[in-house]
N, C-alpha and C positions, 0 to 999 in steps of 0.2 A: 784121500787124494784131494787137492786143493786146488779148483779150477777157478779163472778167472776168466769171466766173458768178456772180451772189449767190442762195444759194439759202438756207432754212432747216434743213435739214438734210441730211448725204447718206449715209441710210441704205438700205435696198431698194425703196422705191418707185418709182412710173412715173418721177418729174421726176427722180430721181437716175439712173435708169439711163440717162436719154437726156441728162446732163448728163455723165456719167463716158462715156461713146458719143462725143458732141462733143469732149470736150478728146482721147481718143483719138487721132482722127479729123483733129483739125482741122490739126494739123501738115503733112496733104497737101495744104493749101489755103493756106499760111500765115500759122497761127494761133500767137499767144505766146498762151496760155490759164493761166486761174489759178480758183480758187475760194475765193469767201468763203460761209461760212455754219458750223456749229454742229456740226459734226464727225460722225460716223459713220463705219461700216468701209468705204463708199468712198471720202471724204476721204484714212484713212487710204491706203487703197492706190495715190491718185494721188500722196499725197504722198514716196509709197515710188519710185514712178517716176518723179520728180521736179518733178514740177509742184507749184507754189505754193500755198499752201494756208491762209488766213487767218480764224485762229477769231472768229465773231460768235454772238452768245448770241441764243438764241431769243425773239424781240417778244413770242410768249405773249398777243399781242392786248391788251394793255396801253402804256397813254401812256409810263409810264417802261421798260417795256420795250422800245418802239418806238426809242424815243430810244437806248435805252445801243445797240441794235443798230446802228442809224445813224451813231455813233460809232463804232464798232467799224470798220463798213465801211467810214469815210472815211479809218481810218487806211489799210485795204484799199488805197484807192483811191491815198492819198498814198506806199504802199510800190511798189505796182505800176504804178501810170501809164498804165491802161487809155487803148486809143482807143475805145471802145464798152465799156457796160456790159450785160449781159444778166442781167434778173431774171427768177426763174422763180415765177409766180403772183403776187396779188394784193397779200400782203402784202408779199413782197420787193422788188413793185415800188414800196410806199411807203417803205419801208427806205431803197431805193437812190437816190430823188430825195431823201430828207433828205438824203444823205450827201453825195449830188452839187452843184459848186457850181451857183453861179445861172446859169440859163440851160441849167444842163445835164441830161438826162433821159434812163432807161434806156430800151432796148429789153424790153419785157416779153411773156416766153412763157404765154400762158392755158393754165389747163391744166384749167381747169375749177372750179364752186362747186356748190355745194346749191341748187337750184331757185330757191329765197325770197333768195339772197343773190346775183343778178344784177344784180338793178337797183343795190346798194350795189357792188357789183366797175365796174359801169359809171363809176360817178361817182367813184370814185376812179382807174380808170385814168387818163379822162380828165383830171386833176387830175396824174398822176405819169408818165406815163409820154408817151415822144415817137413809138415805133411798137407797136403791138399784134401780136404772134401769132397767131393760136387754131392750136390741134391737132387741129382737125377742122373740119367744114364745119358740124355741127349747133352746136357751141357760139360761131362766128365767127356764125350765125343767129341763137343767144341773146342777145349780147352786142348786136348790132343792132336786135333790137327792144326792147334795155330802156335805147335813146339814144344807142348809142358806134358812133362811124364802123364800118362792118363792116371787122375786122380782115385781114390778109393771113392766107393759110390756108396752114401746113405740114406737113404728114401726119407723125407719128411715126413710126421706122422703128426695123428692129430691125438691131444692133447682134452679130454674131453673136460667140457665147461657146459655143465646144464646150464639152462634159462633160469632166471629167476624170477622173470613173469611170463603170463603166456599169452598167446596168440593175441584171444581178446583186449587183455588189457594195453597190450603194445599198438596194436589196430586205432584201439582207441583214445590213446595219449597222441598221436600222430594224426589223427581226423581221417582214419581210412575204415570204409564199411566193411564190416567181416568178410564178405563176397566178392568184394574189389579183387581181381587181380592184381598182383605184387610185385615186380622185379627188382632185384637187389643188386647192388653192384658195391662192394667192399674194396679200396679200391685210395690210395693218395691220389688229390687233383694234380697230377703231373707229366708232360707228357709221352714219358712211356705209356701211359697203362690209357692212353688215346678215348679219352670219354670223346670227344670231339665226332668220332666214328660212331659210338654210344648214342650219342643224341640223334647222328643223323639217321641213324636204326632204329631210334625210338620214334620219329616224327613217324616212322612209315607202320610200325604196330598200331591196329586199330584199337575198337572197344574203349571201357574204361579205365583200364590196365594205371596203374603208377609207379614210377620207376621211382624207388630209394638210392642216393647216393651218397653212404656214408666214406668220411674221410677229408681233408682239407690238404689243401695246398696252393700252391701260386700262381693255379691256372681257373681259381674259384670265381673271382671276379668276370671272365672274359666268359667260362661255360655258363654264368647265371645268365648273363648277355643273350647269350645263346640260346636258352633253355626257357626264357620267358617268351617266346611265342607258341611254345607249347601248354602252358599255364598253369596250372596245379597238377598237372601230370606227370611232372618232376619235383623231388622235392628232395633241397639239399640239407644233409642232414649233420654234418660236418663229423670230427673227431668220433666217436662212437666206442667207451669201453663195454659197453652192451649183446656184442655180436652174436653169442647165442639166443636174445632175447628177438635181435633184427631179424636171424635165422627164423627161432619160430614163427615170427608173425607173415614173412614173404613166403610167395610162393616157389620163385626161380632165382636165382643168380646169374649174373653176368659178367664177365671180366675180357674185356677187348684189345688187351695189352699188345703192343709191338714185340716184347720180348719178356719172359719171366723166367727162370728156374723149376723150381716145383712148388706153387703157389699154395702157399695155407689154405688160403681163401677157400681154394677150387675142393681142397678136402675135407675140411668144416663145413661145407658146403652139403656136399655128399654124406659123411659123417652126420649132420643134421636132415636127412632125406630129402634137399632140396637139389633139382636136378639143377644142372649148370650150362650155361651157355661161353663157351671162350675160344678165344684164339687159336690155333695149331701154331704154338711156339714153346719154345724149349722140353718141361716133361708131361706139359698136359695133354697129349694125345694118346702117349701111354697111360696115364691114368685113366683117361675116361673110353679105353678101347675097348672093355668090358659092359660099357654102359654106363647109366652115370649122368648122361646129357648129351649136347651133340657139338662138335669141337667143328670149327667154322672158320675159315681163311683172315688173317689178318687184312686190317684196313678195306673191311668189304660190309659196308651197311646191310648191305640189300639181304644176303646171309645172316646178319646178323638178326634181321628184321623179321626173317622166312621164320631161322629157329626160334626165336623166341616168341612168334606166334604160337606158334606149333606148341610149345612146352606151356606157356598161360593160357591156351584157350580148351586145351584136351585134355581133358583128365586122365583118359586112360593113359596117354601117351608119361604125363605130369610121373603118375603113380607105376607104373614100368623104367622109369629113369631113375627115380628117386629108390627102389627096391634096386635096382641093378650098383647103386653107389653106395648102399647103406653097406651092400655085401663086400663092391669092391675093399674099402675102407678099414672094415672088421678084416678081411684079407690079409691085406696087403701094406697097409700102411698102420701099423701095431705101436704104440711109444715101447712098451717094453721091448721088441726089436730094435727099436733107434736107439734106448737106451743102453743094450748091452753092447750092439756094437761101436758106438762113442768111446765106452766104459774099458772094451778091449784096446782100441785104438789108442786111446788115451794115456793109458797104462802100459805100451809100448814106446811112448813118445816121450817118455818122462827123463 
């Protein structure tokens, strides 16, 4: 079977890493796998191990960018000769039905939107796309009450990437003392995923705690603003293809998002035995309802601030969070799981 990813970018977010996880993966199921979408360091790395890899320039949410991308992907299409297309998110999936001829319609993975823009994701799936996704059970809920058939629900899984250095040495390319406490936050500067709330929960964490904030984006300039009066207790660490490296060397994680799906982040996370601090939005409350870390109200520092005292200054608490996710994970959130049922799914879509 001949899958063809189109995604918008494939740089370190959730949709890329469970997209670079897939084409991995899928050769044990077999899969001829390709991606199209707008480049980043893990395009580049699949394209280094050989897999297909077809550049389409960002829609950028624009008519004429819609269009040149659409183009772009049909040449995709007309190079590789997909038997199924697989778009990831809302706009990809209207990407991928220009591209495609008539009658023909992607399989589109949800991966999630901003509260106020459900009922527009509805109507446009329905319009592009021929099976829907969700990656979680709360956002396949959303999509259903704002008109679209309730989606088939596939749980994210993690993708396992050991470290290739460890703790110390990572500590120590970074200037942080093995004992320091660590918080992590994996995370594009943008304002869903609300660092802004992040900092002002980190002013109020005491001790020598340091908070990592890997990832870049357009809100980098205004949070360093921000974040220098706090002084080396922040330190931005930008793009990051490292993260199980980040994993071992911090101690907690944190993600403060206004709205997510089913965040990699929050599972790699856990999958790496670091307990998590995040949001109660979209499927992370089920995730971490078995333990895991402790899931905290949007847009509320002072929460935010409570738990992740609590998780960097207690050990015991630290090392009960971190066994309770390591279990969830191995559980629950399995790739061969995700992969056979893609594999089935797929394989009826064709």
């Amino acid at each position: 079977m001949r899958v063809l990813h189109v995604i918008s970018e494939m740089g370190a977010g959730g949709a890329e890493t469970l997209v670079a996880g897939m084409v991995a993966r899928g050769e044990e199921y077999g899969w001829v796998s390709a991606v199209a979408g707008s480049g980043g360091f893990r395009a580049d790395a699949l394209a280094a191990a050989g897999t297909p890899t077809f550049p389409v320039p960002l829609a950028r949410r624009s008519k004429a960018g819609v269009l040149k991308a659409a183009w772009a992907t049909r040449r995709a299409i007309a190079r590789f000769r997909p038997d199924v297309v697989l778009a990831h998110n809302v706009g990809a999936s209207l990407v991928a039905r220009l591209a495609l001829a008539p009658g023909r319609r992607p399989v589109t993975v949800f991966h999630g939107v901003a509260e106020a823009d459900y009922a527009a994701a509805a109507r446009i799936l329905r319009r592009t796309s021929g099976r829907v996704v969700a990656v979680s059970a709360a956002t396949a809920d959303r999509l259903a009450a704002s008109g679209l058939e309730r989606p088939a629900v596939i749980r994210n899984a993690v993708f396992p990437r050991p470290p290739v250095f460890g703790r110390a040495e990572i500590r120590a390319s970074l200037g942080v003392p093995e004992r320091t406490p660590v918080a992590l936050c994996l995370a594009r500067l943008e304002p869903q995923k609300r660092h802004d709330v992040l900092l002002d929960a980190w002013a109020a964490v005491g001790g020598d705690a340091v908070l990592w904030l890997a990832g870049d984006g357009s809100l980098r300039p205004e949070l360093e603003r921000r974040a220098q009066e706090l002084g080396r207790r922040v330190e931005f660490l930008g793009t990051r293809p490292d993260v199980p490296d980040l994993l071992a060397a911090a101690d907690v994680t944190v993600l403060t998002s206004d709205w997510e799906g089913l965040p990699l982040a929050v599972l790699e996370s856990m999958a790496a035995g670091r307990p998590v601090v995040a949001t109660d939005v979209g499927g992370i409350a089920g995730v971490l309802a078995g333990g895991g870390g402790i899931v905290v109200p949007p847009a509320d520092p002072a929460a935010t601030a409570a738990a992740l005292t609590t998780l960097l200054f207690d050990p015991a608490a630290r090392e009960t969070a971190a066994r309770a996710g390591i279990r969830a994970v191995e559980r629950d959130y399995d790739p061969h799981t995700l992969m056979k049922s893609y594999d089935e799914l797929l394989r009826g879509a064709r």
